[in-house]
VMD Tcl script that draws the C-alpha trace (Angstrom):
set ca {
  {124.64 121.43 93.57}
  {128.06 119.88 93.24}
  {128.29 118.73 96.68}
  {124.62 117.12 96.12}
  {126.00 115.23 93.35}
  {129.06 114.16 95.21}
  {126.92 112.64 98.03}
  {124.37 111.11 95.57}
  {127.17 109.65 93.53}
  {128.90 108.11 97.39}
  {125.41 106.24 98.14}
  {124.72 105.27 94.84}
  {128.13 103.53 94.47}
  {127.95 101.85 98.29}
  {124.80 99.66 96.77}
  {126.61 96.48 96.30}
  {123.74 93.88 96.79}
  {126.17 92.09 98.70}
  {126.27 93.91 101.99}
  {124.22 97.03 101.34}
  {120.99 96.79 99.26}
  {119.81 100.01 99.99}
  {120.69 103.21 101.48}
  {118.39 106.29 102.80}
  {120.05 109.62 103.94}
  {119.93 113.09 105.20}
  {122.91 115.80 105.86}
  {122.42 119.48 106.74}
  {124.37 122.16 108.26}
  {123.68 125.71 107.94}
  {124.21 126.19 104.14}
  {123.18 122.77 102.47}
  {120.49 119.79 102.38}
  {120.38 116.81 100.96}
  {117.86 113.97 101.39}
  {118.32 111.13 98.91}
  {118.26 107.20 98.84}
  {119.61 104.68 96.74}
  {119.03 100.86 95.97}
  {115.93 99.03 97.00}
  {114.87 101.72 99.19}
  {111.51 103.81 98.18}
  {111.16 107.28 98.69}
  {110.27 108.36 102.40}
  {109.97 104.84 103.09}
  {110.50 104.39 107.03}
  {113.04 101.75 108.20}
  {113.66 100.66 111.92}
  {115.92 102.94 113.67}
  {116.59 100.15 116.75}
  {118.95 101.87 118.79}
  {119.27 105.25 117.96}
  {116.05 104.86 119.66}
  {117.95 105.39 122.94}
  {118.46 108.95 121.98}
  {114.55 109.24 122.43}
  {114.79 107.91 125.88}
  {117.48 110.00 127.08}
  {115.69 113.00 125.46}
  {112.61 111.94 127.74}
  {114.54 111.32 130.86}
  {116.67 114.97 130.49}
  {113.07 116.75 130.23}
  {111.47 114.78 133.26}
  {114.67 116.23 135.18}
  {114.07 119.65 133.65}
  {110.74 119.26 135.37}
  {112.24 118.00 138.62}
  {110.03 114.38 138.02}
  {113.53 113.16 138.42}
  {117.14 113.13 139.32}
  {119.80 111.44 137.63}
  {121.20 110.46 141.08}
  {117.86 108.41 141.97}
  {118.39 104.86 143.21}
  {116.28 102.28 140.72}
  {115.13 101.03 143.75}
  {112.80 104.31 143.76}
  {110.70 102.89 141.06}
  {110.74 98.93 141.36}
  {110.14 97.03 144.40}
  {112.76 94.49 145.58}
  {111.46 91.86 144.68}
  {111.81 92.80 140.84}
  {115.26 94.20 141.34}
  {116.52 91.13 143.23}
  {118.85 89.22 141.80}
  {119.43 91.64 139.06}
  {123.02 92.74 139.99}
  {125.04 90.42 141.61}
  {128.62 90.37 141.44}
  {131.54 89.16 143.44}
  {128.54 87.75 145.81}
  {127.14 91.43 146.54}
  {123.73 91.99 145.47}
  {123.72 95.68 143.64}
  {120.88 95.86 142.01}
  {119.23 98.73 144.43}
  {122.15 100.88 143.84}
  {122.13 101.34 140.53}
  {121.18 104.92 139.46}
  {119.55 106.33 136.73}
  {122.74 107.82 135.24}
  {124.21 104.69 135.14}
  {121.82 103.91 133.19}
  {121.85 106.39 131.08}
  {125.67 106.20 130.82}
  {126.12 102.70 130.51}
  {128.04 102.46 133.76}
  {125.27 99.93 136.00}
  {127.25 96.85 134.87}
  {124.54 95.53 133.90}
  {124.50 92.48 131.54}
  {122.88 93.17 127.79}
  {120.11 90.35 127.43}
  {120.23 91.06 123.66}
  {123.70 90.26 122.86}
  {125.71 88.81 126.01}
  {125.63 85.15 125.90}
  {123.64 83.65 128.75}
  {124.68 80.12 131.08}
  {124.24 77.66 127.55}
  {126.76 80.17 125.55}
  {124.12 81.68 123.32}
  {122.80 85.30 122.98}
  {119.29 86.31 121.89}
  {121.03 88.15 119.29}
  {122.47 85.09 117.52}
  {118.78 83.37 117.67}
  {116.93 86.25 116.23}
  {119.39 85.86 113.43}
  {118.50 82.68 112.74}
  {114.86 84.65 111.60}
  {113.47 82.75 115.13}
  {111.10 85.83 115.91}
  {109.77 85.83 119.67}
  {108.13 87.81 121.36}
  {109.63 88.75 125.15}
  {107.90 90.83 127.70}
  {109.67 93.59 130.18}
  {109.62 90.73 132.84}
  {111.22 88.22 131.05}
  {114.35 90.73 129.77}
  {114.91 90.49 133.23}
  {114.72 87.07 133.99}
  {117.29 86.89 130.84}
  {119.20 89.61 132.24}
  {119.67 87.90 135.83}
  {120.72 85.12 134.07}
  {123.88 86.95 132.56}
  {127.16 87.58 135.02}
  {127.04 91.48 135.18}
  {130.53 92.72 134.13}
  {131.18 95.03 137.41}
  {130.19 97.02 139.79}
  {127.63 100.24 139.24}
  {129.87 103.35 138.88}
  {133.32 101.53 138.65}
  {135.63 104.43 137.75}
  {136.58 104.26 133.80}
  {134.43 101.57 133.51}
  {131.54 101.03 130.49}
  {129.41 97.85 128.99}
  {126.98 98.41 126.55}
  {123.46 97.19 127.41}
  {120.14 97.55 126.03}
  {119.00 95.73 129.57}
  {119.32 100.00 130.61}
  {117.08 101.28 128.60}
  {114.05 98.49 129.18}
  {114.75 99.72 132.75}
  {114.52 103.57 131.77}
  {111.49 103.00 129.65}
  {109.76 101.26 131.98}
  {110.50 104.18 135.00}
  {108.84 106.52 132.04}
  {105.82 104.45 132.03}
  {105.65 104.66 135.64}
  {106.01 108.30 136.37}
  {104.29 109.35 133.37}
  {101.44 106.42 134.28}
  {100.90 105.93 129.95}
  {102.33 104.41 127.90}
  {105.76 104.82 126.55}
  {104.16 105.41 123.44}
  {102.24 108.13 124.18}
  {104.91 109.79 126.49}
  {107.27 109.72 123.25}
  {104.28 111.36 121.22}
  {103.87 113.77 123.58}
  {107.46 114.94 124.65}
  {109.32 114.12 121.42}
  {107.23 113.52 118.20}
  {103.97 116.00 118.64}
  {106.48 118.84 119.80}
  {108.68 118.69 116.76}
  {105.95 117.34 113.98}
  {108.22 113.98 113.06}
  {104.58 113.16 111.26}
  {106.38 109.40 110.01}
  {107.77 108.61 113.33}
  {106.51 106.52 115.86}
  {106.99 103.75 118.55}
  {106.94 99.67 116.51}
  {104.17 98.24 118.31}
  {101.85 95.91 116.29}
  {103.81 92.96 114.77}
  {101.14 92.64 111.46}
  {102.27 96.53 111.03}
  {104.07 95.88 107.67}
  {105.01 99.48 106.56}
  {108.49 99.57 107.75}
  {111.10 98.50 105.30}
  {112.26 95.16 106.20}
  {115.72 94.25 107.89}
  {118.75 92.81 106.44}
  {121.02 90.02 107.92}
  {123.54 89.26 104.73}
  {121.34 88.61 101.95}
  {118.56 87.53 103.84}
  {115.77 89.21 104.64}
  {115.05 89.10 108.62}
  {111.77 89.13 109.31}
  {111.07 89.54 113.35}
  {108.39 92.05 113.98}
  {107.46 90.22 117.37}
  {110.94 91.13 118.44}
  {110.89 94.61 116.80}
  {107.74 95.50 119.10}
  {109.42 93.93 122.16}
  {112.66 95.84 121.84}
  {110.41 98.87 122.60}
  {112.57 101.38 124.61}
  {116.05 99.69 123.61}
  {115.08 99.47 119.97}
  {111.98 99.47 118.82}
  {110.94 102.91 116.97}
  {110.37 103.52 113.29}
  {111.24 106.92 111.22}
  {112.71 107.98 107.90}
  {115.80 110.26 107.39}
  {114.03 113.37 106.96}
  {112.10 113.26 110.52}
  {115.07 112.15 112.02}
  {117.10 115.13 110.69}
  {114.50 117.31 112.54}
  {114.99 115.30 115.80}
  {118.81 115.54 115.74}
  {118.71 118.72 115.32}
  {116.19 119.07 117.65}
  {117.87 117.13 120.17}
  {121.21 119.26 120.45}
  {119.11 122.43 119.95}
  {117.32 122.64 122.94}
  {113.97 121.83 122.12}
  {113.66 118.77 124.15}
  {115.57 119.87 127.41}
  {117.95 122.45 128.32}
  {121.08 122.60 126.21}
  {123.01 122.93 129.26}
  {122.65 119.44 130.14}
  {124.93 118.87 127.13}
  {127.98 119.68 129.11}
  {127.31 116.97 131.68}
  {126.27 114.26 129.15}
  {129.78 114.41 126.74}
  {131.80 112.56 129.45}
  {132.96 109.56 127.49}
  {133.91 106.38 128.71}
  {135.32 103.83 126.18}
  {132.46 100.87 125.12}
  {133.47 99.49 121.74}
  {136.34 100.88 119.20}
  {135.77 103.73 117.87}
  {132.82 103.85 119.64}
  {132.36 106.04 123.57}
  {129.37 106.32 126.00}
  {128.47 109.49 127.57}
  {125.13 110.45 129.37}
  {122.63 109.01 126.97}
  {124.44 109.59 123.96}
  {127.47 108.21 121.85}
  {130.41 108.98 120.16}
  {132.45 107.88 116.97}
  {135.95 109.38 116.81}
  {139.14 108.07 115.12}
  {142.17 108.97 116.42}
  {144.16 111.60 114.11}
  {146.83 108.53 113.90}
  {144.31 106.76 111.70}
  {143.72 109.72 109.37}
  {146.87 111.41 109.06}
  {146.00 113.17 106.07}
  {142.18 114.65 107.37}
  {141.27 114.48 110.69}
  {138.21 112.98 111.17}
  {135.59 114.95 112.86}
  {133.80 113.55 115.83}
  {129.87 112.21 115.72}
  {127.72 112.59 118.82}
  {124.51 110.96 118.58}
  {123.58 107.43 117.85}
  {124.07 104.09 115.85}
  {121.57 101.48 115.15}
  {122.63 97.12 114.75}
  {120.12 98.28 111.65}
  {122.75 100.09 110.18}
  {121.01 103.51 111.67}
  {122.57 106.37 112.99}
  {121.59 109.93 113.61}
  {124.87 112.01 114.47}
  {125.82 115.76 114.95}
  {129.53 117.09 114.03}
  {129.90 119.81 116.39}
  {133.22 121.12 114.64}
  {131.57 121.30 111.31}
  {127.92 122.43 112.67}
  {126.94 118.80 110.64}
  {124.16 116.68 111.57}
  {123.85 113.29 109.69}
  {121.13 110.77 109.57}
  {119.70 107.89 107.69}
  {120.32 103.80 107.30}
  {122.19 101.21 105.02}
  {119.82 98.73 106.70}
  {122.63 95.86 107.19}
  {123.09 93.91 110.27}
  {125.91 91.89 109.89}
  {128.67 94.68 109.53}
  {128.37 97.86 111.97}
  {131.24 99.36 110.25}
  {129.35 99.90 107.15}
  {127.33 102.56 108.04}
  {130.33 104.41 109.77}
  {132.47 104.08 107.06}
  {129.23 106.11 104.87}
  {129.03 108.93 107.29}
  {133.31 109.48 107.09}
  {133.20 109.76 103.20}
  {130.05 111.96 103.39}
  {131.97 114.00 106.75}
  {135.31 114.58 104.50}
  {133.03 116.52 101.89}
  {132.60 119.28 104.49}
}
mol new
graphics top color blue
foreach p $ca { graphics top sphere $p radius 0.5 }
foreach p [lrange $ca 0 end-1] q [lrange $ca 1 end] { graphics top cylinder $p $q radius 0.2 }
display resetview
């Protein structure tokens, strides 16, 4: 009960109505739970995840493997016709864009431009007009057409080398669509969300669909639900803190693909400080010469520009999840899940 406390007294202090309004999260390990919120948010009130949706994708793409639909080693080329891929990955004057693999994908390691936040020819990223609350709507082709647009930063595979781009995972959802022939939405239903009962869970895809708790940019409130339903497989699913406690769990369990895989997938290649990419997942770990005092334990999961995250401490047996629903400062939510990690 003390430690309950502790964590409801830590979110209930972060609510500064400056940069967080509200809070909603879960921790669990083998001998405590806690689900709580704080500020503006409601109780089970489901917020936009954005990119810890990736973790659903790679979840999808490790059990089509399990069920030999796929390798990890299978050229994109396998799935899209030249004529979509051309174009796509050019660099140095050497078109790669048929070479690229699922696993660099998954990994991060195609080279591949991000058409959400790399700045195109004119010097301006989608990013920074969404944040100007200019909603659009943008179709699978047209991320593309963005995408080609974009230098990619090298070539697919380059040893050591990592760039962060949500370009990958329109490109894995799509290959979904097309083995599975349905929709991504279904497929998630089926493989991830009917298996495990996540019964306030489910793919963004009707902009008038007003349930979610709105973003926050600042103080403002963004409102972009055309964008929310086009960031589909990058971005685009909705949950609450309890359901995604049962899909963290359920992802480094076993119940979605073999745990073996696991092994394979936790070979890190640095994206952003603190921040690494392995095979589908991420990880947040400070270096013991930043917290002399108590290490910090690593996170393996994912993090959300929402202020989302979903994360698993393997030393501590910890799973985290939950939102502070801010935008502008991806440290925020990070610097939530250390002060709630140090209390184990």
């Amino acid at each position: 009960m003390e430690k309950q406390i502790k964590i409801q007294s830590i979110i209930d202090k972060s609510i500064d109505s400056k940069n967080i309004f509200g809070i909603r999260l879960s921790v669990k390990n083998d001998e405590f739970d806690f689900s709580g919120y704080s500020g503006d948010f409601k109780i089970n009130e489901p917020y936009f995840i954005a990119s810890v949706t990736k973790l659903f994708i790679t979840a999808i793409i490790m059990h089509l493997r399990e069920e030999k639909t796929l390798t990890l080693e299978d050229p994109i080329s396998r799935y899209f016709g030249s004529d979509v891929l051309r174009g796509l990955h050019i660099y140095n004057g050497t078109d790669f864009s048929e070479y690229i693999t699922l696993r660099h994908l998954l990994s991060h390691t195609s080279g591949l431009p991000d058409y959400f936040q790399d700045k195109n020819n004119s010097g301006e990223s989608l990013e920074k007009m969404l944040l100007r609350n200019s909603d659009r709507a943008f179709s699978f082709e047209e991320i593309l057409e963005l995408s080609k647009g974009i230098k990619p930063h090298f070539p697919p595979g380059k040893k050591g080398k990592a760039h962060y781009s949500d370009t990958n995972f329109q490109l894995l959802g799509k290959i979904i669509e097309k083995i599975r022939s349905a929709s991504l939405k279904d497929v998630i239903n089926e493989i991830v969300i009917d298996q495990v009962g996540m019964s306030r869970t489910y793919l963004y895809s009707n902009p008038q669909d007003t349930v979610p708790k709105s973003l926050r940019y600042k103080n403002m409130v963004l409102n972009i639900p055309l964008a929310m339903c086009s960031f589909w497989a990058d971005g685009g699913i909705v949950s609450t803190s309890e359901d995604m406690m049962v899909f963290i769990r359920s992802f480094f369990g076993g119940k979605f693909f073999h745990p073996d895989y696991l092994k394979e997938m936790t070979v890190w290649n640095r994206i952003f400080f603190p921040l690494q990419a392995g095979v589908g997942i991420l990880r947040f770990k400070i270096p013991g010469i930043f917290s002399p005092f108590q290490p910090l334990p690593q996170l393996i999961g994912h993090s959300g520009l929402s202020g989302a995250f979903a994360f698993y401490a393997p030393e501590k047996n910890l799973y985290l999840s939950g939102t502070v629903n801010q935008i502008n400062n991806p440290a925020l939510s990070f610097r939530l899940l250390m002060k709630i990690a140090n209390l184990f």
